[in-house]
Rosetta silent file (secondary structure, phi, psi, omega in degrees, C-alpha in Angstrom):
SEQUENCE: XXXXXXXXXXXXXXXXXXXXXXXXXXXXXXXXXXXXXXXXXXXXXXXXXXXXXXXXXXXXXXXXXXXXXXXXXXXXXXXXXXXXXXXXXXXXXXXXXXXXXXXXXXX
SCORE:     score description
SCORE:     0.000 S_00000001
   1 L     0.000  119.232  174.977  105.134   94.089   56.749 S_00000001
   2 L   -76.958  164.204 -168.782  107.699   91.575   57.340 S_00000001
   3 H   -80.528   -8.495  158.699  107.641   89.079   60.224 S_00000001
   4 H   -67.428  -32.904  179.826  110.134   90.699   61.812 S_00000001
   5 H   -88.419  -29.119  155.274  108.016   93.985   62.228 S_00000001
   6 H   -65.263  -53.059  176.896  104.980   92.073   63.071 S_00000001
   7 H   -63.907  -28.164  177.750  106.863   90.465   65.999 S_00000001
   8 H   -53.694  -47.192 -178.355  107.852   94.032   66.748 S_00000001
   9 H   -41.176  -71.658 -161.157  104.299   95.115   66.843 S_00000001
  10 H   -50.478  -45.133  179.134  103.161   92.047   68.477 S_00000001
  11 H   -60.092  -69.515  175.029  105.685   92.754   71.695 S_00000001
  12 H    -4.678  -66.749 -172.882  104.786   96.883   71.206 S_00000001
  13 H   -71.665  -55.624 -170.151  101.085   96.107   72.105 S_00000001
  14 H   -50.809  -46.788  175.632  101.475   93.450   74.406 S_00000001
  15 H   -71.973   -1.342  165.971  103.757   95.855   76.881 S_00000001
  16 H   -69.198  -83.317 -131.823  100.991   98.739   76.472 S_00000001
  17 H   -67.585  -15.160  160.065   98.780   96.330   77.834 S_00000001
  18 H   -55.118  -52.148  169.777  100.717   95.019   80.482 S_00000001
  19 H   -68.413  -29.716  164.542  101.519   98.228   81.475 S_00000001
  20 H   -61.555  -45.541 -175.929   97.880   99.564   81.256 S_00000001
  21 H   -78.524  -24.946  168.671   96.976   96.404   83.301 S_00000001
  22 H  -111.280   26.600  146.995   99.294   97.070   86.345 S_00000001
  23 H   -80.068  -44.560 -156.158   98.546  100.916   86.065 S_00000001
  24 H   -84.490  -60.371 -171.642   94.651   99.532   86.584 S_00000001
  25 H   -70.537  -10.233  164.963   95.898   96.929   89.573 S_00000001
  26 H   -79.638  -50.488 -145.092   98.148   99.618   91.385 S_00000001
  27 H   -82.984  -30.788 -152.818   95.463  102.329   91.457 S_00000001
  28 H   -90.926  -37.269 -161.944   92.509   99.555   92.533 S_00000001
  29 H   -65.160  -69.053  166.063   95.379   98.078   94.901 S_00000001
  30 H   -50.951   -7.025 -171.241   95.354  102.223   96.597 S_00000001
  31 H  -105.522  -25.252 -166.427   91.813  101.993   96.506 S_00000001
  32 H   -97.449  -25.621  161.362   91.035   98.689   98.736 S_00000001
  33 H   -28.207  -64.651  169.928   94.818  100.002  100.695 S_00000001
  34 H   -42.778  -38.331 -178.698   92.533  102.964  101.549 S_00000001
  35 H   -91.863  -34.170  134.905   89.863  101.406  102.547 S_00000001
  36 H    -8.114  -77.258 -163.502   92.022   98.912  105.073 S_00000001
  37 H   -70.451  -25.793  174.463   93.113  102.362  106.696 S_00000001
  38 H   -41.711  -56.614 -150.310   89.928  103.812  106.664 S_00000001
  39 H   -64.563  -35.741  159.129   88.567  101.184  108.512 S_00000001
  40 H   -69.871   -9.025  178.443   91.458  101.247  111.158 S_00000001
  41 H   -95.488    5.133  157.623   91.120  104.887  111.428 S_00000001
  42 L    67.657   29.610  179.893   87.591  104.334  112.571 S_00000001
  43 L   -53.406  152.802  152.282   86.227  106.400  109.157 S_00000001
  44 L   -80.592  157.529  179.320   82.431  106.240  108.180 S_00000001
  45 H   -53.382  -15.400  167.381   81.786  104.562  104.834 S_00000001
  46 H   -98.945  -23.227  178.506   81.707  107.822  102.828 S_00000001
  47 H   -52.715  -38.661 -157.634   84.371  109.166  105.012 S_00000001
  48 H  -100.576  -36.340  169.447   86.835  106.160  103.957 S_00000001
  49 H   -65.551  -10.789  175.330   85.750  105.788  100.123 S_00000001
  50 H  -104.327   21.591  167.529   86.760  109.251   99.999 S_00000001
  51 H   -86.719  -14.196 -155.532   90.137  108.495  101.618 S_00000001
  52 H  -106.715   -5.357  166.143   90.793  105.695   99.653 S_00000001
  53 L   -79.953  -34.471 -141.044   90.193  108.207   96.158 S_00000001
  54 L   -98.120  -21.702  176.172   92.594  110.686   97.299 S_00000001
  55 L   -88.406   -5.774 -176.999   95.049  107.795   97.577 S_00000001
  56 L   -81.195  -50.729 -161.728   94.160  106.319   93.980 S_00000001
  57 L   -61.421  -13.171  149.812   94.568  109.978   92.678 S_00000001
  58 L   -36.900  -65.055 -156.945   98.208  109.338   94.560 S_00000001
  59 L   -60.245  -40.938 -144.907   99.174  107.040   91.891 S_00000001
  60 L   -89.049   -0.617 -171.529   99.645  109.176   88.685 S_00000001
  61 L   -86.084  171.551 -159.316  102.594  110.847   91.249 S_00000001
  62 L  -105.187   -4.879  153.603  106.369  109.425   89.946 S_00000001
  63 L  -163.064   79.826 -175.386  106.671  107.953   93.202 S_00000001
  64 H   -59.559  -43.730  177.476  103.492  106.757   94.261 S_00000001
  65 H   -53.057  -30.874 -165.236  104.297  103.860   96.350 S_00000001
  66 H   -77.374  -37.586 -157.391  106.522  106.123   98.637 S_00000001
  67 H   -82.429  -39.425 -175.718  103.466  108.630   98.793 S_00000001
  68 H   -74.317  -69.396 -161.565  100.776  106.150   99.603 S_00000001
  69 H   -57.906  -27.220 -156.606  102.938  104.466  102.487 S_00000001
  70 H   -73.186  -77.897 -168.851  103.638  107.997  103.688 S_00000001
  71 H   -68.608  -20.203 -179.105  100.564  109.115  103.973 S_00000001
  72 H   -35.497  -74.752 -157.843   99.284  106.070  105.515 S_00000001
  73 H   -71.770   14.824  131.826  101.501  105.928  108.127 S_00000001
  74 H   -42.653  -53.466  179.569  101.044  109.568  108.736 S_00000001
  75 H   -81.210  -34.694 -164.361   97.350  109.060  109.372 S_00000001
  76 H   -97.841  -47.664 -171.500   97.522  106.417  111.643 S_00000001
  77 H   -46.643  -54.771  167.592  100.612  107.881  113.867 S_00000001
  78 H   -31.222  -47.697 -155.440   98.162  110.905  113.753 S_00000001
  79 H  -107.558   -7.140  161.001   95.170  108.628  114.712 S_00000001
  80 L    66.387   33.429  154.271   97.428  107.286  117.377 S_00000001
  81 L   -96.235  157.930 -148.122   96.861  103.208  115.517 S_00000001
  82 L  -110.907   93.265 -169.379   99.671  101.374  116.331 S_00000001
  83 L  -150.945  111.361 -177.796  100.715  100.081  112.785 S_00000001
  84 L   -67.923  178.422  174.925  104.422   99.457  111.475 S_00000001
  85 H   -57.939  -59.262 -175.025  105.617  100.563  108.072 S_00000001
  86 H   -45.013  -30.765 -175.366  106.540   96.841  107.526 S_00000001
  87 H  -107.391   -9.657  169.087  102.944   96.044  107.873 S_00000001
  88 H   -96.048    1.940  173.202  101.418   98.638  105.778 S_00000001
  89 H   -91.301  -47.055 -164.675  103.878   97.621  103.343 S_00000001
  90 H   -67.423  -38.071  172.345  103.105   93.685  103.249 S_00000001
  91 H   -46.383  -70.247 -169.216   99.121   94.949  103.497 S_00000001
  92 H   -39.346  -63.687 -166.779  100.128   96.888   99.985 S_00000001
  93 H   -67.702  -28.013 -178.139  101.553   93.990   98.242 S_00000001
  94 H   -54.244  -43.326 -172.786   98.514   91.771   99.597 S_00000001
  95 H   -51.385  -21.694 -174.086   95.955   94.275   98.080 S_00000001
  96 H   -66.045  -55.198 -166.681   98.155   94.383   95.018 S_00000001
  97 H   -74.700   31.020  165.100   98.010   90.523   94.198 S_00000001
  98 H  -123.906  -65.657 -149.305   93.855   90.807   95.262 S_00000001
  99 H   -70.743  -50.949 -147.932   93.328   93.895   92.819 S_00000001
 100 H   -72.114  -44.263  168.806   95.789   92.214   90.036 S_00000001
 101 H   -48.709  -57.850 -166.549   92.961   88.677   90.500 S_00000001
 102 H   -62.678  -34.387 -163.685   89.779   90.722   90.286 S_00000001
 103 H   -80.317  -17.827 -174.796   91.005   92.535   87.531 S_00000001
 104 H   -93.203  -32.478  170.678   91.815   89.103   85.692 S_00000001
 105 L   -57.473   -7.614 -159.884   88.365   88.115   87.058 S_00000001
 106 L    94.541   -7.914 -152.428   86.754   90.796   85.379 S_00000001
 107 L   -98.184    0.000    0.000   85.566   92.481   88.253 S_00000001
C-alpha cells in the first residue's frame, strides 16, 4: 500500500467516525431536546422519556431537524406553552453542543 492510499484510508475512517460521532450527538441532542419539552409540557417522568424516544427515532428521517422543531412546536401550541420557534431552535443547538461534550466525556 503506498502512502498515498494509506492517507486515503486514514481520511476514509476518520470521516466514518466523525460522522458516526455527530449521528450519536444529534440523536442524544433529540433525546435531552425531548426531555426540555417534556418538562414544559408538564409530562410525568415516563411520560417525557417516552417523548423524548419518539423524537430520537425522528432522527434517522432525511430531514430530521425540520421534524423535531415541528413537532415540538406543535406540542406546545397544542399545550397552549408560549414558546417561539427561535427559542426551540437556540434550545436545539444548546443540547447539541451538551450531547456533543458528554459524548467526548464518555458519558
Amino acid at each position: 500500500m503506498s502512502t498515498f492510499d494509506q492517507r486515503e484510508d486514514s481520511f476514509e475512517k476518520r470521516f466514518v467516525h466523525d460522522e458516526e460521532l455527530q449521528f450519536r450527538a444529534e440523536a442524544r441532542r433529540n433525546k435531552l431536546l425531548g426531555l426540555w419539552a417534556a418538562e414544559k409540557l408538564g409530562k410525568t417522568s415516563a411520560e417525557a422519556q417516552a417523548y423524548a424516544e419518539t423524537l430520537v427515532v425522528a432522527e434517522v428521517a432525511a430531514d430530521a431537524d425540520e421534524r423535531v422543531v415541528a413537532q415540538i412546536k406543535k406540542d406546545f401550541e397544542a399545550a397552549g406553552v408560549n414558546q417561539s420557534e427561535h427559542q426551540i431552535r437556540r434550545t436545539m443547538d444548546e443540547m447539541l453542543t451538551k450531547a456533543k461534550a458528554e459524548i467526548k466525556a464518555g458519558e
